[in-house]
N, CA, C and O of each residue as an XYZ file, in Angstrom:
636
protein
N      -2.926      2.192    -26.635
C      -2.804      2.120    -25.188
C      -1.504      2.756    -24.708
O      -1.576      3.027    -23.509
N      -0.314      3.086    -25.281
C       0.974      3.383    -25.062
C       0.615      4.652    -25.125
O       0.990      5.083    -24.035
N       0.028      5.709    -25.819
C       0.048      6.994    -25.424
C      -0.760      7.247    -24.126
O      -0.406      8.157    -23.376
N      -1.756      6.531    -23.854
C      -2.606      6.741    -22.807
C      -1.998      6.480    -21.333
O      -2.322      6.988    -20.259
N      -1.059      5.565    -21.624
C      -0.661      5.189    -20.629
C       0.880      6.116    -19.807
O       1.203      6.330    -18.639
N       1.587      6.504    -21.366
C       2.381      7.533    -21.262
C       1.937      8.828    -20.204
O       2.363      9.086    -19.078
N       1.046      9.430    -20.926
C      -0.143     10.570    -20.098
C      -0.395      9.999    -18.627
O      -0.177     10.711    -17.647
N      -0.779      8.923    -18.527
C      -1.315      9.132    -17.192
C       0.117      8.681    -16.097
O      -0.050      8.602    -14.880
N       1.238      8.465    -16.632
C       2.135      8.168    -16.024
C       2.943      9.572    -16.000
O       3.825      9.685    -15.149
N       2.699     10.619    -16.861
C       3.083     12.092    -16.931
C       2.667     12.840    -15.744
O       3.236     13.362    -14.785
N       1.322     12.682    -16.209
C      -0.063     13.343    -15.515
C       0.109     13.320    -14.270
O       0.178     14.335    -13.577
N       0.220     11.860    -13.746
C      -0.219     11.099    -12.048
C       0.850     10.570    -11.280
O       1.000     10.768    -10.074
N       1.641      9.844    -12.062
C       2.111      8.887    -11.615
C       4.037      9.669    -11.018
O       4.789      9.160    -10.187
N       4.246     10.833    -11.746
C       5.484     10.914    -11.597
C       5.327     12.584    -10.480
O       6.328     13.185    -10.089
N       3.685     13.098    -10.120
C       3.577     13.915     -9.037
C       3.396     13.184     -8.433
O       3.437     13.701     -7.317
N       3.090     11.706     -8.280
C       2.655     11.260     -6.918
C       4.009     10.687     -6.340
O       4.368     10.933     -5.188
N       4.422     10.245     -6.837
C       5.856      9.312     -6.591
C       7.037     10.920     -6.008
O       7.982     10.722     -5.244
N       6.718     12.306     -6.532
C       7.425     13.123     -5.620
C       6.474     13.413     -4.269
O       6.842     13.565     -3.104
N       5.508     13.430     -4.672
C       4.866     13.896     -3.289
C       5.302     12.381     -2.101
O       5.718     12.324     -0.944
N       5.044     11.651     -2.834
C       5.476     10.499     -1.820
C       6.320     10.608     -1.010
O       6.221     10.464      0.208
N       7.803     11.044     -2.035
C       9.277     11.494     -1.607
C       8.860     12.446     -0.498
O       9.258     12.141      0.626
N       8.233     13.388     -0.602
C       8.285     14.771      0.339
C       7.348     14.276      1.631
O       7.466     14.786      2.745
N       6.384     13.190      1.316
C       5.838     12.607      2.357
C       6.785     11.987      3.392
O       6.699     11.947      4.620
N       7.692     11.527      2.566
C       8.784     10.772      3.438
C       9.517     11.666      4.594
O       9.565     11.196      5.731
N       9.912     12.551      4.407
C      10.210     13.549      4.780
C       9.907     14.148      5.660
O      10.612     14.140      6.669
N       8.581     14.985      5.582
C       7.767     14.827      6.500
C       7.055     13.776      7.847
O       6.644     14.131      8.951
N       7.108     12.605      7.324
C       7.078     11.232      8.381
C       8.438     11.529      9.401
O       8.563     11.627     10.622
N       9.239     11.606      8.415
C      11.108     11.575      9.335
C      10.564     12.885     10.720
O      10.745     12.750     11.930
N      10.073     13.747     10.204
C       9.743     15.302     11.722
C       9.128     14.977     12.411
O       9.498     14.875     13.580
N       7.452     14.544     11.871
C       6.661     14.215     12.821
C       6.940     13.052     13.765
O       6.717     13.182     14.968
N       7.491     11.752     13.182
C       7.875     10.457     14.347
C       9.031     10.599     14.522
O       9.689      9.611     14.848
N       9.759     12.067     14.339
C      10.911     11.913     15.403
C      10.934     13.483     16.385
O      11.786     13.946     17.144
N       9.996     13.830     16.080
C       9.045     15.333     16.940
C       8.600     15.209     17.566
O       8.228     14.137     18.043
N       8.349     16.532     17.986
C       7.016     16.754     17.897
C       6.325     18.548     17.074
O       5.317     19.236     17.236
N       7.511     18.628     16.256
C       6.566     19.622     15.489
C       5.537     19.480     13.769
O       5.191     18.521     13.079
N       5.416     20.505     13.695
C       4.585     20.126     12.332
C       5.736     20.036     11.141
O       6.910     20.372     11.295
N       5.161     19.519      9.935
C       5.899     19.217      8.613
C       5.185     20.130      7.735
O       4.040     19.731      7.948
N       5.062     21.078      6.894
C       4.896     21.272      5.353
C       5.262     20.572      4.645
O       6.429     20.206      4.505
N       4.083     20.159      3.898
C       4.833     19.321      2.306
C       4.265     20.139      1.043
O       3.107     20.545      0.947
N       5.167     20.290      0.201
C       4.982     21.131     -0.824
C       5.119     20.178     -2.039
O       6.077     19.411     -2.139
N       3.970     20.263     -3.105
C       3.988     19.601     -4.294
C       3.689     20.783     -5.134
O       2.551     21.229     -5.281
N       4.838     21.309     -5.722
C       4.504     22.985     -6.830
C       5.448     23.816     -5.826
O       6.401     23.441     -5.143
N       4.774     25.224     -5.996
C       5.459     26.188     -5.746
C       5.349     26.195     -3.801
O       4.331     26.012     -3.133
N       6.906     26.498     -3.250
C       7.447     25.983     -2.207
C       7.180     27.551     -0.769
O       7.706     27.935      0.275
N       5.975     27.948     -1.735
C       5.652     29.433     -0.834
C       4.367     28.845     -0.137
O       3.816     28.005     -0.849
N       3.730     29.078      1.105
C       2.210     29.643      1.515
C       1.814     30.741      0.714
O       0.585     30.755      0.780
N       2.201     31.667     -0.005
C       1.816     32.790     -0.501
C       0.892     32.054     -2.023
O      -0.329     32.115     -2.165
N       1.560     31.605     -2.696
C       1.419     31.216     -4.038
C       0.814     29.616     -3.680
O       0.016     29.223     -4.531
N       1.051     28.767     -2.685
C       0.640     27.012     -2.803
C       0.170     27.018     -1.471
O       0.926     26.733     -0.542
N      -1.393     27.415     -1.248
C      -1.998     27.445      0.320
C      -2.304     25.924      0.926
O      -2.570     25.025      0.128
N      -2.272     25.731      1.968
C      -2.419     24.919      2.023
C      -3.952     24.332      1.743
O      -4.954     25.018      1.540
N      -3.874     23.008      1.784
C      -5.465     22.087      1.249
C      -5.321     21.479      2.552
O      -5.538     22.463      3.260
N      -5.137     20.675      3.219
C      -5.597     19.711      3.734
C      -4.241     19.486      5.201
O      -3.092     19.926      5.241
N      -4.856     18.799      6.035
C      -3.660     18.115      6.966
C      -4.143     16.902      7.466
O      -5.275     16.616      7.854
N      -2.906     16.086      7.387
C      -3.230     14.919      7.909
C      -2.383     14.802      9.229
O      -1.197     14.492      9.114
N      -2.894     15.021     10.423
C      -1.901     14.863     12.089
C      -0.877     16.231     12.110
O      -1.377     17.353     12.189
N       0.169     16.092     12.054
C       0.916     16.977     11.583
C       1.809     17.448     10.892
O       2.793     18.076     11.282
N       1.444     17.103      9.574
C       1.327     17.026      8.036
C       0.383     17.844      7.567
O      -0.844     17.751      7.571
N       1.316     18.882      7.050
C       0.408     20.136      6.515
C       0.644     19.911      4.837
O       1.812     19.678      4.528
N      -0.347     19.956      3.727
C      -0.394     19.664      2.717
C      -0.639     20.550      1.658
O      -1.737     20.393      1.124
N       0.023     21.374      1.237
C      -0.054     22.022     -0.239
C       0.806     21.812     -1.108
O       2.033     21.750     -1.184
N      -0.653     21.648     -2.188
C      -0.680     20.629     -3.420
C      -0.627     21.456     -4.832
O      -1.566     22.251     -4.789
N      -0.175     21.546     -5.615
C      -0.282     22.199     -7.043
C       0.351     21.012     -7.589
O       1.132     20.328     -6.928
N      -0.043     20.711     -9.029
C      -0.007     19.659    -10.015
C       1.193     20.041    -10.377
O       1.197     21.144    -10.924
N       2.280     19.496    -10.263
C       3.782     19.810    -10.373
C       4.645     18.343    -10.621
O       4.183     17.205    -10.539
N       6.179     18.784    -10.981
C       7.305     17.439    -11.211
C       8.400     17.999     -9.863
O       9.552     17.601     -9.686
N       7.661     19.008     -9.031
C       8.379     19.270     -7.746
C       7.801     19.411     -6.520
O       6.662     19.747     -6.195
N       8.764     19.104     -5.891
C       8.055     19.462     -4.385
C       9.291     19.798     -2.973
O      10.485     19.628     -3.221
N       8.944     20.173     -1.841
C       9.587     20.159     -0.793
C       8.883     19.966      0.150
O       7.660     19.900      0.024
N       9.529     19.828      1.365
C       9.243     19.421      2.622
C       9.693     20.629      3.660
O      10.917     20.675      3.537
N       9.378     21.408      4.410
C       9.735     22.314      5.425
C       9.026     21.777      7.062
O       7.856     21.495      7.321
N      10.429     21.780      8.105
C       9.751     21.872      9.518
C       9.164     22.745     10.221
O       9.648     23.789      9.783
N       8.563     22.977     10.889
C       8.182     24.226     11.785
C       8.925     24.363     12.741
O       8.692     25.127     13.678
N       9.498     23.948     12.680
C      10.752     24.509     14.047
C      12.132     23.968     13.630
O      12.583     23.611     12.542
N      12.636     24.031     14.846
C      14.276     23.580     15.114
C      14.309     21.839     15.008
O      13.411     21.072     15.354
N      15.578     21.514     14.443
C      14.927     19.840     14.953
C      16.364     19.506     15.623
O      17.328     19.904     14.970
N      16.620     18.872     16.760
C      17.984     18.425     16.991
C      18.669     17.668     15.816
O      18.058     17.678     14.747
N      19.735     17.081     15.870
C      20.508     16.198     14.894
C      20.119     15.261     14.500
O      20.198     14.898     13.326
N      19.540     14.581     15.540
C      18.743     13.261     15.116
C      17.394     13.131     14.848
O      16.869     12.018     14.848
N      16.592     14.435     14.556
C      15.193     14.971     14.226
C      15.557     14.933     12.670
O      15.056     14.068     11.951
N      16.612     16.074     12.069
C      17.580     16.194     11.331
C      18.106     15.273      9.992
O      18.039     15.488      8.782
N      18.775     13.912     10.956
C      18.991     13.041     10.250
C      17.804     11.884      9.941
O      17.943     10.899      9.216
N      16.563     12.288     10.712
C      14.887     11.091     10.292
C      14.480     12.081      9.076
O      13.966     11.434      8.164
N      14.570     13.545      8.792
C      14.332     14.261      8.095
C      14.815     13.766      6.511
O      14.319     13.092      5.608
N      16.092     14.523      6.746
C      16.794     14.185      5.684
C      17.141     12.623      4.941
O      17.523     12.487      3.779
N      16.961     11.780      5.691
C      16.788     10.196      5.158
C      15.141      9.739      4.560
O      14.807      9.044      3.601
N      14.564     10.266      5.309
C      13.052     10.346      5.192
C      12.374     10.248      3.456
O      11.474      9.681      2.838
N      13.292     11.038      3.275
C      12.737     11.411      1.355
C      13.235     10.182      0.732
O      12.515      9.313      0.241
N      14.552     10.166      0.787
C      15.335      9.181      0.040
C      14.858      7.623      0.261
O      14.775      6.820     -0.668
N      14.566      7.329      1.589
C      13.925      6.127      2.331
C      13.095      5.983      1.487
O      13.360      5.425      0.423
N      11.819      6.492      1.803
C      10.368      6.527      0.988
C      10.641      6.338     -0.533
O       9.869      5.522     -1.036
N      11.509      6.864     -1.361
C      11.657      6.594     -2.582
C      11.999      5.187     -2.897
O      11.482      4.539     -3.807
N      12.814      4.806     -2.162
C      13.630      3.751     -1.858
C      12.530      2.244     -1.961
O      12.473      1.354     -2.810
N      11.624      2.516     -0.473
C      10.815      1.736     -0.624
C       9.633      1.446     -1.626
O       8.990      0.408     -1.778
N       9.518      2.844     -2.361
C       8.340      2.920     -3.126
C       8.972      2.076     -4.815
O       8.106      1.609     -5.555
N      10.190      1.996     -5.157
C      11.219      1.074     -5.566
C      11.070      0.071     -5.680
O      10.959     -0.522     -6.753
N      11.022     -0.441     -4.469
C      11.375     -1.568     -4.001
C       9.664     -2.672     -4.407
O       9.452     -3.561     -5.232
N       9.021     -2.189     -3.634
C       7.359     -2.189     -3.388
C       6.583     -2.396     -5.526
O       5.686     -3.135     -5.931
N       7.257     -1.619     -6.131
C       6.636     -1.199     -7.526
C       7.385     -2.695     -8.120
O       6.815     -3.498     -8.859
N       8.876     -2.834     -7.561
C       9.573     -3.793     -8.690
C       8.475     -4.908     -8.363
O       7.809     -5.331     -9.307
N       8.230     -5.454     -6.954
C       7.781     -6.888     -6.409
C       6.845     -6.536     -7.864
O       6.946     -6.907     -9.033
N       6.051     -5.771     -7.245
C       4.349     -5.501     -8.557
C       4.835     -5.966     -9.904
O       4.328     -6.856    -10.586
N       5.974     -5.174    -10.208
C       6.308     -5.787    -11.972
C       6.498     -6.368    -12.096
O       6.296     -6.792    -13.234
N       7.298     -7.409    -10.899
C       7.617     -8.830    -11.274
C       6.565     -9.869    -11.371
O       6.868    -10.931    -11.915
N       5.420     -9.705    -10.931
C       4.412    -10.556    -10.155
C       3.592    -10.341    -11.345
O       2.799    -11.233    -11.646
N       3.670     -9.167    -12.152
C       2.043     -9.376    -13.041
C       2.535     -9.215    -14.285
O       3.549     -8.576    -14.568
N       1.703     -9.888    -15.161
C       2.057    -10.360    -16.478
C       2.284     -9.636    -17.608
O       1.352     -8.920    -17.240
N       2.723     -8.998    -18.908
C       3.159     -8.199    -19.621
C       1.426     -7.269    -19.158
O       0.807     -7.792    -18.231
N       0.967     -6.351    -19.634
C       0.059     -5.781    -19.815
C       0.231     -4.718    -18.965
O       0.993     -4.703    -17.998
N      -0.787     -3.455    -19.491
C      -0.600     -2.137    -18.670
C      -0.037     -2.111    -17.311
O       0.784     -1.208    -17.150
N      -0.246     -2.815    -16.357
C      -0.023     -2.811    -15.183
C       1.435     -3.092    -14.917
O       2.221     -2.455    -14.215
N       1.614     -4.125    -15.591
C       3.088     -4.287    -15.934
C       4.051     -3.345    -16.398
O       4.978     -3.024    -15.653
N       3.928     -2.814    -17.659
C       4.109     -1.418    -18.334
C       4.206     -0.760    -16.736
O       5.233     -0.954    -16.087
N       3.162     -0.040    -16.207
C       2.793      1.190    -15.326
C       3.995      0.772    -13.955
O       4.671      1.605    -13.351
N       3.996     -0.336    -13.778
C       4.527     -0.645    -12.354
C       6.197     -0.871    -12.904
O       6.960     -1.153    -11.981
N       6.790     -0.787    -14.183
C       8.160     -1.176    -14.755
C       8.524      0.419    -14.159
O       9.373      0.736    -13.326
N       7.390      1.425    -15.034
C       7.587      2.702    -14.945
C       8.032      3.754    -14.020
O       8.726      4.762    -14.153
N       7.079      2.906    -12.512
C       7.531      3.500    -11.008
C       8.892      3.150    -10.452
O       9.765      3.792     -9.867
N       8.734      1.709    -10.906
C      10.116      1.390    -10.324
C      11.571      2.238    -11.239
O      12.468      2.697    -10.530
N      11.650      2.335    -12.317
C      12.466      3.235    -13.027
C      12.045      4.626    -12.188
O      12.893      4.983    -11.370
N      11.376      5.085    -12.244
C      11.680      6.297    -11.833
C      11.743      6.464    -10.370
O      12.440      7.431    -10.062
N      11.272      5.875     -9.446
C      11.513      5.994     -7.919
C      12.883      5.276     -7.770
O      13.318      5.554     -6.653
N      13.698      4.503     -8.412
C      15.126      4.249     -7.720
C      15.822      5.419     -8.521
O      16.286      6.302     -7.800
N      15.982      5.588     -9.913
C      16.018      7.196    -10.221
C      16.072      8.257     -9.529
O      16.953      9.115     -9.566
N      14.970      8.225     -8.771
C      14.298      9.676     -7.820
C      15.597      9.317     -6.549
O      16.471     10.145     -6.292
N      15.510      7.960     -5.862
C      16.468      7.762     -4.717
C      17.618      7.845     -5.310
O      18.218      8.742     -4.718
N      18.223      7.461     -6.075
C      19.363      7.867     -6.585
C      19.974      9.428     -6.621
O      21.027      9.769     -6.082
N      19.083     10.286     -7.374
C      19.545     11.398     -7.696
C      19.489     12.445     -6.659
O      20.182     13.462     -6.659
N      18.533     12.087     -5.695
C      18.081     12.451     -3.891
C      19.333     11.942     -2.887
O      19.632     12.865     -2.128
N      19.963     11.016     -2.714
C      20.805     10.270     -1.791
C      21.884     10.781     -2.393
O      22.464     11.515     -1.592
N      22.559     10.729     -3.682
C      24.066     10.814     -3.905
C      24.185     12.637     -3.451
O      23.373     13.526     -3.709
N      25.543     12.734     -2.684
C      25.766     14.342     -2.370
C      26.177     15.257     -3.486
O      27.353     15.513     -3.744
N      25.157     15.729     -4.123
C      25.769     16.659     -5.059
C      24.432     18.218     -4.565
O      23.536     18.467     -3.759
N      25.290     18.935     -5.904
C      24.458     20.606     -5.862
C      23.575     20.552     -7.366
O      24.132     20.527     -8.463
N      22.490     20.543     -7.214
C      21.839     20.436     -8.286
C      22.248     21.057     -9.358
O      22.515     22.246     -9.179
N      22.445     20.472    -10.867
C      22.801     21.536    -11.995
C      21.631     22.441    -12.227
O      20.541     22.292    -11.675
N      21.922     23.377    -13.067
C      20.783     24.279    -13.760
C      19.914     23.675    -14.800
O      19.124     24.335    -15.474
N      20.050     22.680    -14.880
C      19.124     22.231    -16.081
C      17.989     21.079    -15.387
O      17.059     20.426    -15.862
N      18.519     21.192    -14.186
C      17.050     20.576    -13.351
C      16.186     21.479    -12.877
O      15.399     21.091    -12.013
N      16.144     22.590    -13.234
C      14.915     23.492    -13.724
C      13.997     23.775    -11.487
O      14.893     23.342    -10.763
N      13.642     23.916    -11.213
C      13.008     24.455     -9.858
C      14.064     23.849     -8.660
O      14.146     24.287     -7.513
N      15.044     22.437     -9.386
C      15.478     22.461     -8.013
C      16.694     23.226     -8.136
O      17.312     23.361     -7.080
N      17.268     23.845     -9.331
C      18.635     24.323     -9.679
C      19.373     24.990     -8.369
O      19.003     26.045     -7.854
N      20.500     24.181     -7.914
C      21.419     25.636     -7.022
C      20.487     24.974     -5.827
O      19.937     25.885     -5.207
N      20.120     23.594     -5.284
C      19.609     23.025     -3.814
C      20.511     21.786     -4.042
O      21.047     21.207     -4.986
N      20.418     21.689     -2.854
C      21.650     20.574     -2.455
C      20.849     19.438     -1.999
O      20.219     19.647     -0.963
N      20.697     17.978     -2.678
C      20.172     16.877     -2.537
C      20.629     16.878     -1.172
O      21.488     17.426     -0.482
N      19.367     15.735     -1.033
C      19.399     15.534      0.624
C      20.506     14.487      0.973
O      20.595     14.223      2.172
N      21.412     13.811      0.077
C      22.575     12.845      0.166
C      23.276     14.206      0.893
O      23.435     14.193      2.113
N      23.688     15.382      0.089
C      24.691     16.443      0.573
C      24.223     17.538      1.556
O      25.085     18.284      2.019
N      22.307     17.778      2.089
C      22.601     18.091      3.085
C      22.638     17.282      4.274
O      22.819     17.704      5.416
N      22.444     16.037      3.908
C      22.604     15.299      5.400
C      24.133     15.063      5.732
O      24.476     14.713      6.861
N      25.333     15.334      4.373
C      26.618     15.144      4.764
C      26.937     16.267      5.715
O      27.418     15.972      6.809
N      26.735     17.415      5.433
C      26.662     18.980      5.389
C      26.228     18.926      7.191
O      26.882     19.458      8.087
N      24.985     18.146      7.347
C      24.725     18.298      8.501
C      25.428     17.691      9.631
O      25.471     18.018     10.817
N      26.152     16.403      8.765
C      26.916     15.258      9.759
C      28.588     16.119     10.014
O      29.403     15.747     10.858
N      28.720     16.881      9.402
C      29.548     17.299      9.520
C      29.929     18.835     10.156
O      31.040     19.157     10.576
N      29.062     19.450     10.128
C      29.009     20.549     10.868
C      28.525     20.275     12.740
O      28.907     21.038     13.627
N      27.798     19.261     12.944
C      27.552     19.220     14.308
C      28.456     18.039     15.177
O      28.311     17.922     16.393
């Protein structure tokens, strides 16, 4: 059961928990907009990752990936800006938060296992998302982007 469960926590569990992140993100534009969001899970082009689907104004392209981004369609004031950039980290945050209750509540067995797993990696994910740094090169697609901890400093500080 430990390899199976490995896999599907490879497979499922650690694209969904970024797309989540980039969902977050997207939530921050639209309820503090009124323009559209891109969310990107894979490659961060329309050219190469078309879109699939929209939900309101939440535009969705999906490729089976351990990355993703979020893009606005327009300008956003400061405080469009700062629902943006908190947006990712938030959502991780809660998805954290939400997974531990689950692990605590159910008894050793897969579910247990699976829900230990989210919560490790979504306060992980908020962690390494919130603190202001410049990504190293050995984080591979996001190398040389600036977590959203350092562009929301970046932003608090330039306006």
């Amino acid at each position: 059961m430990g390899i199976l469960l490995f896999a599907i926590f490879y497979i499922l569990i650690i694209p969904i928990c970024v797309l989540l992140h980039e969902v977050g993100h997207g939530l921050g534009v639209v309820l503090s907009s009124s323009v559209r969001a891109s969310i990107y899970l894979g490659k961060f082009n329309e050219k190469e990752n078309k879109k699939n689907f929209h939900i309101g104004r939440l535009d969705f392209h999906i490729q089976w990936s351990y990355f993703g981004c979020c893009y606005s369609a327009g300008d956003l004031k400061k405080n469009q800006e700062l629902a943006f950039f908190i947006g990712g980290p938030l959502m991780s945050l809660i998805l954290s938060l939400i997974s531990f209750w689950l692990w605590s509540t159910t008894s050793d067995g897969v579910f247990h296992s699976l829900f230990q797993g989210i919560t490790m990696f979504s306060i992980t994910q908020f962690l390494i998302t919130a603190i202001p740094i410049k990504y190293p090169k050995w984080m591979g697609s996001y190398s040389g982007f600036s977590s959203d901890g350092l562009q929301l400093l970046k932003m608090l500080k330039s306006k």
